[in-house]
C-alpha positions as CSV (number, residue, x, y, z in Angstrom):
1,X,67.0,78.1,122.3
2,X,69.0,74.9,121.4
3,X,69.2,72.9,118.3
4,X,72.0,70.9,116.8
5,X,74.6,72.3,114.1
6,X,78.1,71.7,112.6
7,X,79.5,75.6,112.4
8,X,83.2,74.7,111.8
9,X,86.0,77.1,111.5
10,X,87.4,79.0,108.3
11,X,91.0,77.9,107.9
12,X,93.8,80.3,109.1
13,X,97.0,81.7,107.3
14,X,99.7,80.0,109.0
15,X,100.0,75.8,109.2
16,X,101.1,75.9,112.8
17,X,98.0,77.2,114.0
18,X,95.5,74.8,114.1
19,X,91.9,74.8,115.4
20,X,89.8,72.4,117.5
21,X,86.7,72.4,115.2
22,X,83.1,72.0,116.8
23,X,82.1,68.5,116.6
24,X,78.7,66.9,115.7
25,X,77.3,67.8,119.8
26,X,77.7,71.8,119.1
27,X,74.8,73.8,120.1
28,X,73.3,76.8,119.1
29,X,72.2,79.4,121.8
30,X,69.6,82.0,120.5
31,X,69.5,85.5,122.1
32,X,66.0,87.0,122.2
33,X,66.6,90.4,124.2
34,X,68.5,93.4,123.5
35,X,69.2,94.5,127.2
36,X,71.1,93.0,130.2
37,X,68.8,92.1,132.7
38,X,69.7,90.6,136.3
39,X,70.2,86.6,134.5
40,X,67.1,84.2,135.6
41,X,67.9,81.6,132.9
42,X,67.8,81.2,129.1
43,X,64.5,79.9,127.4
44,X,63.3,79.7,124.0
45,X,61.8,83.3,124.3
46,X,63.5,85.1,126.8
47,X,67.5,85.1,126.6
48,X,69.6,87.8,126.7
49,X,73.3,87.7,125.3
50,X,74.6,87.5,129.2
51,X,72.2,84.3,130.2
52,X,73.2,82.8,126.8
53,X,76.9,83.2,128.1
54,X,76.4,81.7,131.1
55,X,74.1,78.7,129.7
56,X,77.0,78.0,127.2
57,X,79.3,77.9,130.5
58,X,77.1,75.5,131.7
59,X,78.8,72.6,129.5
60,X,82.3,73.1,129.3
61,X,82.4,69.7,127.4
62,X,80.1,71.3,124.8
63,X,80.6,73.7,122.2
64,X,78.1,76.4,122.0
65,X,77.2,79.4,119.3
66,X,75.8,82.3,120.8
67,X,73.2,83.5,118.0
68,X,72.4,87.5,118.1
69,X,70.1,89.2,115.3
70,X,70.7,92.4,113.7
71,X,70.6,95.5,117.0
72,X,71.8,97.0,119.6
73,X,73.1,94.5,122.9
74,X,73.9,96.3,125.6
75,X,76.2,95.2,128.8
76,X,75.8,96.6,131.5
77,X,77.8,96.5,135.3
78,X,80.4,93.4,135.0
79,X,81.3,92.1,131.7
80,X,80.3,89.3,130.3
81,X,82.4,85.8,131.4
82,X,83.2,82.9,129.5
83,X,85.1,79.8,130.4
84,X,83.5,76.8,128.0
85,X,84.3,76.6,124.1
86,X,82.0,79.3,122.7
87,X,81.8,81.5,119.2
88,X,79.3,85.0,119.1
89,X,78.4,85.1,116.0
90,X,76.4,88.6,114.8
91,X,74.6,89.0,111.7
92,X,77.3,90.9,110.1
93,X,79.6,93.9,111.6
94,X,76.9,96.9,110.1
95,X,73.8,95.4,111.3
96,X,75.3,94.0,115.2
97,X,76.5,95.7,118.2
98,X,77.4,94.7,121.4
99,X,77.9,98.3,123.5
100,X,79.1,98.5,126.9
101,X,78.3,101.0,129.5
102,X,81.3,103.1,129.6
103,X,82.4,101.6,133.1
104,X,83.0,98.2,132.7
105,X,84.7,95.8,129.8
106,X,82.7,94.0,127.5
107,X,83.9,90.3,127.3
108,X,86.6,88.4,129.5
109,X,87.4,84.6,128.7
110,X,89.5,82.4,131.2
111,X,89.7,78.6,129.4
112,X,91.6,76.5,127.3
113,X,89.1,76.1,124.9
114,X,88.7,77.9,121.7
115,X,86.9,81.5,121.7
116,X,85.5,83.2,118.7
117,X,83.6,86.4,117.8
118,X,82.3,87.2,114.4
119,X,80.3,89.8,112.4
120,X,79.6,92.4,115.3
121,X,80.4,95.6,116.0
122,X,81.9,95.9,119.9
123,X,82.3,99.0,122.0
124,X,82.6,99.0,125.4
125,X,82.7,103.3,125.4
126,X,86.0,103.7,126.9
127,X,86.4,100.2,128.7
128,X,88.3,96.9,126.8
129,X,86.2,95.0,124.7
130,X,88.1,92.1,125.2
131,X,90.2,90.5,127.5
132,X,91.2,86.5,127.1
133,X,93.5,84.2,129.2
134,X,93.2,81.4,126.3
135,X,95.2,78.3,126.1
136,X,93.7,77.6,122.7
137,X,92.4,80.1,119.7
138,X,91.0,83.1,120.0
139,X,89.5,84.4,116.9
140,X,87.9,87.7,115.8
141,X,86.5,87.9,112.1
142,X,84.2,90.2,110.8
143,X,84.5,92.8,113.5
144,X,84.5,96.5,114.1
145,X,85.9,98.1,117.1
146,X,85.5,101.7,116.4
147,X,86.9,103.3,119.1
148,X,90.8,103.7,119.7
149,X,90.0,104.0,123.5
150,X,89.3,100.4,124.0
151,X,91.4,97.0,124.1
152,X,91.2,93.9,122.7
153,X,93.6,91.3,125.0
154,X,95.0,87.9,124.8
155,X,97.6,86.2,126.9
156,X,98.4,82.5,128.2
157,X,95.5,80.4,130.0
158,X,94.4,79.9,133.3
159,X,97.0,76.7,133.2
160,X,99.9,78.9,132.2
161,X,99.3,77.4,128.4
162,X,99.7,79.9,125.4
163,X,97.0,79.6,122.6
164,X,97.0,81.9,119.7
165,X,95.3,85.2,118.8
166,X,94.1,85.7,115.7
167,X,92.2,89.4,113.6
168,X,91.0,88.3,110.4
169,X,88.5,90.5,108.0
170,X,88.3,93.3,110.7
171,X,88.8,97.4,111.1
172,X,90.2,97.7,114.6
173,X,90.7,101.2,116.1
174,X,91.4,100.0,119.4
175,X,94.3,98.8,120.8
176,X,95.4,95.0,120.2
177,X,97.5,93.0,122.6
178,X,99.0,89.8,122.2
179,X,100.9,89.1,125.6
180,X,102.7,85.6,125.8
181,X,101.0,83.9,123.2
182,X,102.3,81.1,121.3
183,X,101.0,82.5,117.7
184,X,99.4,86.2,116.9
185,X,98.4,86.5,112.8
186,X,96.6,90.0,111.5
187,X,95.1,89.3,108.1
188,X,92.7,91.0,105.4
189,X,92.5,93.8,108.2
190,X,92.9,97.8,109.1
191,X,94.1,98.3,112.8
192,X,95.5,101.6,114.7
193,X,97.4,100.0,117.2
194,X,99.4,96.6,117.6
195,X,101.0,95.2,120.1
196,X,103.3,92.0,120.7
197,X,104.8,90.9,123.2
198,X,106.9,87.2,124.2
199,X,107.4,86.8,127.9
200,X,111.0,86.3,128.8
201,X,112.8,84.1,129.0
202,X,113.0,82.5,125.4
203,X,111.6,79.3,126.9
204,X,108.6,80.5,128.5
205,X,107.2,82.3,125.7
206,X,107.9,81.9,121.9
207,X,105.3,84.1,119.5
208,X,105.2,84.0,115.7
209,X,103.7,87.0,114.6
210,X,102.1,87.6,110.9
211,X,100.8,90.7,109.0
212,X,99.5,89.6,105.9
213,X,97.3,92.0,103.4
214,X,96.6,94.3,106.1
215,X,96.5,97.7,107.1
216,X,98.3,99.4,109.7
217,X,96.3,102.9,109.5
218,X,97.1,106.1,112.1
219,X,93.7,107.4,110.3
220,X,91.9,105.3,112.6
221,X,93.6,107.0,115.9
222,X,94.3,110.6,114.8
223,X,94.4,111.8,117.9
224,X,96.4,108.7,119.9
225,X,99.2,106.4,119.0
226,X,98.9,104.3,116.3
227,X,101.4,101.6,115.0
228,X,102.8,98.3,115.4
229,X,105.3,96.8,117.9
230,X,106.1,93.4,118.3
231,X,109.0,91.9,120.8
232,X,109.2,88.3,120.4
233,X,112.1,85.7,120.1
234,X,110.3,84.2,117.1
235,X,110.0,84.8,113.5
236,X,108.1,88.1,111.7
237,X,106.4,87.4,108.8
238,X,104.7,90.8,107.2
239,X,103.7,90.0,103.3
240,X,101.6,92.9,101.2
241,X,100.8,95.3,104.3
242,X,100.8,98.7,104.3
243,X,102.0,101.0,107.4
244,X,100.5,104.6,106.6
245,X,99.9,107.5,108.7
246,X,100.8,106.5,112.0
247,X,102.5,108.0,114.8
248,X,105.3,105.0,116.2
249,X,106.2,103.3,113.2
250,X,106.7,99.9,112.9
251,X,109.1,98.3,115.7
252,X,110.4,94.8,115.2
253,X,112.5,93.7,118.2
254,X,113.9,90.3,118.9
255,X,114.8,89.7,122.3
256,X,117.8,88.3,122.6
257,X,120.5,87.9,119.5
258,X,121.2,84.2,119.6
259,X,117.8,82.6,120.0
260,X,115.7,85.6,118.0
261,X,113.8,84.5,114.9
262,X,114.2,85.1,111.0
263,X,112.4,88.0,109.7
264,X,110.3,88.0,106.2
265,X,109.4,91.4,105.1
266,X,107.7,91.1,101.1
267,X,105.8,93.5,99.6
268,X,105.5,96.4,102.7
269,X,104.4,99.7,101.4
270,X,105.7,102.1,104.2
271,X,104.1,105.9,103.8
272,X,103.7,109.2,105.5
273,X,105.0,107.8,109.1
274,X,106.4,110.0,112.2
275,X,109.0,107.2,113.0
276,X,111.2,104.9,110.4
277,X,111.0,100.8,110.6
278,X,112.6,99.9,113.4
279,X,115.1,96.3,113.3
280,X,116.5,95.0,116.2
281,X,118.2,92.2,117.0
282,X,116.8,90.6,114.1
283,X,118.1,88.7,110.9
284,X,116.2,88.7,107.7
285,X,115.2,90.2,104.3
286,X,113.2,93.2,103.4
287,X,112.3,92.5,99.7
288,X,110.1,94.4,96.9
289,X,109.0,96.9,99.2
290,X,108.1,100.9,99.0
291,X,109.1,103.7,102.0
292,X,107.2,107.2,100.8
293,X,107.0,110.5,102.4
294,X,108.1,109.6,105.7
295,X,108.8,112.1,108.1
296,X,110.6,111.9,111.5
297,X,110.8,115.7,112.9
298,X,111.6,114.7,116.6
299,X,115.3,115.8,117.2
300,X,115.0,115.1,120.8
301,X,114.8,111.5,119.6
302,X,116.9,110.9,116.9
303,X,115.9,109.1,113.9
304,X,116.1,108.7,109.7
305,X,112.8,108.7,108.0
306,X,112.2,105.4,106.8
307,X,114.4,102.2,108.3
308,X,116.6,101.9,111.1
309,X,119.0,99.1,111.6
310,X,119.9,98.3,115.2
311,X,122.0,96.2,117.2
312,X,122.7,92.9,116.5
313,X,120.5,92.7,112.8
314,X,121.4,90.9,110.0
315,X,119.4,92.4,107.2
316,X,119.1,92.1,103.3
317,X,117.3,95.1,101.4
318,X,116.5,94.5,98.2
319,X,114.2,96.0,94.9
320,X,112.8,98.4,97.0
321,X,112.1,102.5,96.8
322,X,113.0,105.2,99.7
323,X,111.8,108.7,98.4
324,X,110.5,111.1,99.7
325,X,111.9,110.6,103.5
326,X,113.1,113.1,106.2
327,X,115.2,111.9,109.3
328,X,116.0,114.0,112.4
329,X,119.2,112.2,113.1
330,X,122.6,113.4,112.6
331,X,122.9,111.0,109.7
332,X,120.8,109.5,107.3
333,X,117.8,110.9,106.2
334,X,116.2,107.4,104.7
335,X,118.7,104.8,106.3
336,X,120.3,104.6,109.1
337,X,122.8,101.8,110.9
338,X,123.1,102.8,114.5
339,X,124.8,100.3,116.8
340,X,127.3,97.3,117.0
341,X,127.1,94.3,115.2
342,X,125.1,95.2,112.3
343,X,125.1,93.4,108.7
344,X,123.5,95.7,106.1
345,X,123.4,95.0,102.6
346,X,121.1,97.1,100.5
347,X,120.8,96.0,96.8
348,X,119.3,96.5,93.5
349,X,117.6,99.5,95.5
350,X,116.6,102.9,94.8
351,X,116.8,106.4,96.8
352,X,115.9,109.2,95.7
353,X,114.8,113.0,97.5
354,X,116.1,111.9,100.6
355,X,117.2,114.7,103.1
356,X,117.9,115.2,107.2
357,X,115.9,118.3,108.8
358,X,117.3,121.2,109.0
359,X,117.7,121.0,112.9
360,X,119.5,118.5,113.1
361,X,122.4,120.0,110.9
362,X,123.0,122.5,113.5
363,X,124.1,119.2,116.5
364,X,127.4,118.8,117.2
365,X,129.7,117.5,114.4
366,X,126.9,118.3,111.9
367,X,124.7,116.1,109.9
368,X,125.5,114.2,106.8
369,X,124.2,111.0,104.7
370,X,120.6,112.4,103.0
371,X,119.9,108.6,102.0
372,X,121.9,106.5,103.8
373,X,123.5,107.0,107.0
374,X,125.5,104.8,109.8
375,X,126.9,106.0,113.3
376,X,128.6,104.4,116.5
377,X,128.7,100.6,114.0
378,X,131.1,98.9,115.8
379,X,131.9,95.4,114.3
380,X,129.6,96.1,111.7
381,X,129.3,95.9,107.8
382,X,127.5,98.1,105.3
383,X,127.3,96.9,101.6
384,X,125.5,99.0,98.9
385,X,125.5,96.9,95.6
386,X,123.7,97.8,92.4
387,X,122.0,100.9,94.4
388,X,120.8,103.6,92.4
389,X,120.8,107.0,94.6
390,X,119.7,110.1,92.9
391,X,120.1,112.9,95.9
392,X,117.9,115.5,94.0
393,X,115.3,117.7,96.0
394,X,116.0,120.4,98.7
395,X,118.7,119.9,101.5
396,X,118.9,122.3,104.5
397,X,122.1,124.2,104.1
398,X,125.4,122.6,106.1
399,X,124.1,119.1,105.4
400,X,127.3,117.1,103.9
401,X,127.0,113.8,101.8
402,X,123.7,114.4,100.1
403,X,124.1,110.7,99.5
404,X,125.9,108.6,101.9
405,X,127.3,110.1,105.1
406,X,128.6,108.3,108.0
407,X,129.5,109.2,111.6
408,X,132.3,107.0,113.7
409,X,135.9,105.9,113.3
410,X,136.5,104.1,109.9
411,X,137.9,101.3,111.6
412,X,134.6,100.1,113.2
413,X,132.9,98.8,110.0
414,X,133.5,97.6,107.0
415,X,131.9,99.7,103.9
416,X,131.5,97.8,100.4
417,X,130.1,100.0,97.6
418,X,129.6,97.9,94.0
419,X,128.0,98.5,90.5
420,X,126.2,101.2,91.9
421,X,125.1,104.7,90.7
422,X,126.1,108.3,93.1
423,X,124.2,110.6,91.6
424,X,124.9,113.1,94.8
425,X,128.0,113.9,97.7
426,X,129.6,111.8,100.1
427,X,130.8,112.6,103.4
428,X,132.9,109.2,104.7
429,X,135.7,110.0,106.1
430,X,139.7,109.5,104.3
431,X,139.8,105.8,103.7
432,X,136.1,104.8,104.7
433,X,135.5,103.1,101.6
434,X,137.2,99.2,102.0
435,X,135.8,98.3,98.5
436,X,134.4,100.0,95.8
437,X,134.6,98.4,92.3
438,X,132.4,99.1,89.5
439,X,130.6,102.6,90.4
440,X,129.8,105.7,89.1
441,X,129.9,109.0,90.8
442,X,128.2,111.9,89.5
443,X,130.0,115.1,89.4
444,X,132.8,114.6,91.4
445,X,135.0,112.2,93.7
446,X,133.9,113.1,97.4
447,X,133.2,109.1,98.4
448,X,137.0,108.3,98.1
449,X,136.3,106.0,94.9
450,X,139.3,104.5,93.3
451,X,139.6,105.9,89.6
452,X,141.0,103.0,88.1
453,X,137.9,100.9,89.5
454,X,135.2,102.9,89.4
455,X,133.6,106.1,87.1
456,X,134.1,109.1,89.2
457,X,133.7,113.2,88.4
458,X,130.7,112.0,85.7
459,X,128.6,114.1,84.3
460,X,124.6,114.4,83.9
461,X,124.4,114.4,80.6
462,X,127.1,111.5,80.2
463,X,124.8,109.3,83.0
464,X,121.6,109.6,81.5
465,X,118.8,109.1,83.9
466,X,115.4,109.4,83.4
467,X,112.8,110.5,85.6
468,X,111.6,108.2,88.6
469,X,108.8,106.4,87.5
470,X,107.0,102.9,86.9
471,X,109.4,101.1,84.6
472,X,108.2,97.6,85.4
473,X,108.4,95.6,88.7
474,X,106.2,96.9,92.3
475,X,108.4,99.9,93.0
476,X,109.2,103.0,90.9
477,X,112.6,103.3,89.6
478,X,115.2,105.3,87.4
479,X,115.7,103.7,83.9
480,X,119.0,104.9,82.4
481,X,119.2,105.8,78.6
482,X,120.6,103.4,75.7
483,X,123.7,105.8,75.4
484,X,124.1,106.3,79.7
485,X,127.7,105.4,80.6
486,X,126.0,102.7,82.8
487,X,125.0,100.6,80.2
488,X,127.0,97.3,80.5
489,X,129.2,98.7,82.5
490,X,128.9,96.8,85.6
491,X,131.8,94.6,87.3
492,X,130.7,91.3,86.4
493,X,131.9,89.7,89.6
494,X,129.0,91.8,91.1
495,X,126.3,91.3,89.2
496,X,122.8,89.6,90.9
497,X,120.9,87.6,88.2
498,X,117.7,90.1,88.7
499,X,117.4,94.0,88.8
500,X,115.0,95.8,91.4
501,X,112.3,94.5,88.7
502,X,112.7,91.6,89.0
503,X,114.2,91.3,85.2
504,X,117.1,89.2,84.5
505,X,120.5,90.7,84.1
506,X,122.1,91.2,82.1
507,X,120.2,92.3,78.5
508,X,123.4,93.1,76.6
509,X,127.0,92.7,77.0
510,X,127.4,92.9,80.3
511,X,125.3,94.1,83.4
512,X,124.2,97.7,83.3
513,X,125.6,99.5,86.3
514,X,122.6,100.6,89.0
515,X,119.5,99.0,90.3
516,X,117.6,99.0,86.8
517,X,118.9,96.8,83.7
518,X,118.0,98.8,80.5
519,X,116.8,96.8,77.6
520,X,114.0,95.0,75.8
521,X,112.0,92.7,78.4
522,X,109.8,90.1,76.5
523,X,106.7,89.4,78.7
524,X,108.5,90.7,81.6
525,X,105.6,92.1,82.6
526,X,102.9,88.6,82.6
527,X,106.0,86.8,84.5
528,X,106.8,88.8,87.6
């Protein structure tokens, strides 16, 4: 049944993407019938979801909704085509379904017009629920796809053109694809699986990806993989997402090193994973951000438990926490630089019970670096300034350089430590250090620190740390005493005008040494 209507389009997160809004001619298509009968035409009482389909097809000029009710649609032998502009609309993801048979996929589009489905519940039992060639938007809001066997699929149009793909308001357990498309944005979302992919070379296919207050949850595929992996020459932009539970990680590759996009990381709570953050190829900041609890255990493939930097990556870590993490690499348990031309600075940062597993003490040459770790960094640079590392929990015996530990030739990077706090071993190397002003090393003088620069062989007492906790700012931290050697002890020529809080520096005489800058905060809290 047709009558006229003005639906319109809820706005999307990103500028770039913009919509073709229904105009005044939209129609409104009203399915009547739960099953999938051989199609014999759509009237005003008898229309089932596949005849509405292939009425709205009918008019390619004219934009259609597809109308279900609360129930149960089933599809049965070929899925269900569409090639005009077209939105399903259910009446909300609990009370509509669209099932498939088990043998065939639920929904394929082929146009370059805009494609939308919204508040239903899809299932195709094994098949994909969606597969779309689109040269313009496809949208899914409101949706459920329960089972982490299926698919939902979006690439370039049948004209070669690249639309966008966007997962709004949704709990996705199967697998998402974005193949060659020009824009892919997950938002307000839980999904299992994610996939991105840019078509080589750079100017075929260029894909801005965005993650922005969503999910990515392993609890929805226990027993499959589960993560997020995007390849694309163009910017990452993940802002207040979490990445819990999941099986891969979260992979961020650019494609090629002189044409890849920036990277935006803000606000990423990173927990309980089986693989760290992986950077490739990439240049950006990772800002304000939490990795917990993460455990890689696979020795046959070497990795730290929370970040790993790789070749060609430009990165800036800053006020963030790494506790907690176990890596399976023969350095670093929480971070790790592997590969040439790398540029890693990690400040106002905090690590804390941060080991390797024990297997991976007994490869060759050993393991070493419980936090932070680098190996085979040629042309690279590694600069720790206001860190705070406390290397405290349990360490498999033979490890070396509870804190920092490093394998390679000293002359193939450049390490900078500043104004930071060693609470915990080294293991360098004679001469690894090419600048460290302003530190304090707890216990001893295994990182090669220059005395007359730096606080070395301190003791506990003398440093005066607390106990991690919430001190102010997103991410827990260590907050040293008022009478802590650290207290404005910091080289000035080092100092950032913020701690890991977020709190101006300095509070007294000078900056305090570490990531945290002890003092009286008015309001800090109402202005972060």
């Amino acid at each position: 049944m047709r009558s006229a209507s003005s639906p319109g389009f809820p706005g999307l997160v990103f500028i770039a993407l913009l919509l073709i809004a229904p105009g005044a001619d939209a129609q409104e298509i009203l399915v009547t019938r739960f099953d999938d009968p051989v199609p014999d035409g759509c009237t005003p009482v008898d229309c089932s979801l596949r005849e509405a389909v292939l009425a709205a097809n009918a008019d390619p000029a004219t934009y259609d909704d597809i109308r279900l009710g609360a129930g149960s649609y089933q599809i049965n032998d070929t899925p269900l085509e569409v090639t005009g502009p077209t939105r399903i609309l259910g009446a909300g993801r609990t009370q509509t379904q669209v099932i498939g048979d088990g043998f065939t996929d639920l929904l394929t589009v082929e146009s370059d017009h805009p494609f939308e489905i919204n508040g239903l519940t899809v299932d195709a039992f094994g098949g994909q629920e969606l597969v779309a060639a689109s040269g313009s938007e496809v949208r899914v809001v409101d949706v459920v796809a329960p089972n982490p066997l299926g698919t939902l699929r979006a690439g370039p149009g049948p004209g070669g053109v690249a639309g966008s793909f966007w997962i709004g308001d949704s709990e996705i357990a199967a697998y998402v694809a974005s193949v060659g498309m020009d824009k892919f944005a997950l938002t307000d979302s839980r999904a299992a699986h994610v996939a991105v992919f840019d078509v080589p070379p750079a100017n075929v296919s260029h894909t801005y990806v965005e993650l922005r207050d969503s999910v990515i949850d392993g609890a929805l595929a226990p027993d499959g993989a589960s993560g997020a992996f995007f390849s694309t020459f163009d910017p990452v932009v993940i802002l207040r997402t979490d990445v819990l539970d999941t099986r891969d990680g979260l992979r961020i590759v650019g494609l090629a090193p002189d044409v890849t996009g920036e990277l935006e990381i803000d606000r990423l709570r990173y927990r309980n994973n089986a693989q760290p953050l992986l950077i490739v190829n990439k240049k950006g900041t990772l800002v304000r951000s939490d990795f917990l609890d993460n455990t890689t255990s696979d020795v046959g493939n070497p990795m730290p438990g929370a970040l790993r930097v790789g070749l060609g990556s430009d990165l800036r870590v800053s006020g963030s926490t790494f506790a907690g993490n176990r890596g399976s690499a023969s350095a670093g348990g929480a971070v790790l630089a592997s590969g040439s031309d790398i540029s890693l600075i990690i400040e106002n940062s905090t690590f804390t019970n941060n080991s390797i597993a024990a297997a991976a003490v007994g490869m060759p040459g050993g393991a070493r670096g419980g936090s932070i770790g680098w190996s085979s960094v040629s042309g690279s640079t590694l600069v720790l300034r206001h860190v705070t590392i406390v290397a405290d929990g349990m360490h498999p015996l033979g490890l070396t350089g509870t804190a920092i530990g490093g394998i390679g030739a000293n002359a193939d990077y450049v390490l900078g430590i500043y104004n930071s706090i060693l609470r915990g071993t080294c293991d360098l190397g004679t001469g690894a250090v090419d600048s460290g002003i302003g530190n304090i090393e707890n216990g001893g003088n295994t990182c090669g620190l220059s005395t007359g620069l730096n606080m070395v062989g301190v003791s506990t007492s003398a440093l005066a740390l607390g106990a991690l906790g919430n001190h102010g700012g997103l991410t827990q931290t260590f907050m040293p005493a008022g009478d802590s050697v650290a207290i404005d002890a910091a080289n000035a020529g080092f100092c950032p005008p913020f701690d890991q809080r977020g709190y101006p520096r300095p509070q007294g005489a000078g900056c305090d040494i570490g990531a945290t800058e002890a003092g009286d905060v008015i309001f800090a809290d109402g202005f972060e």
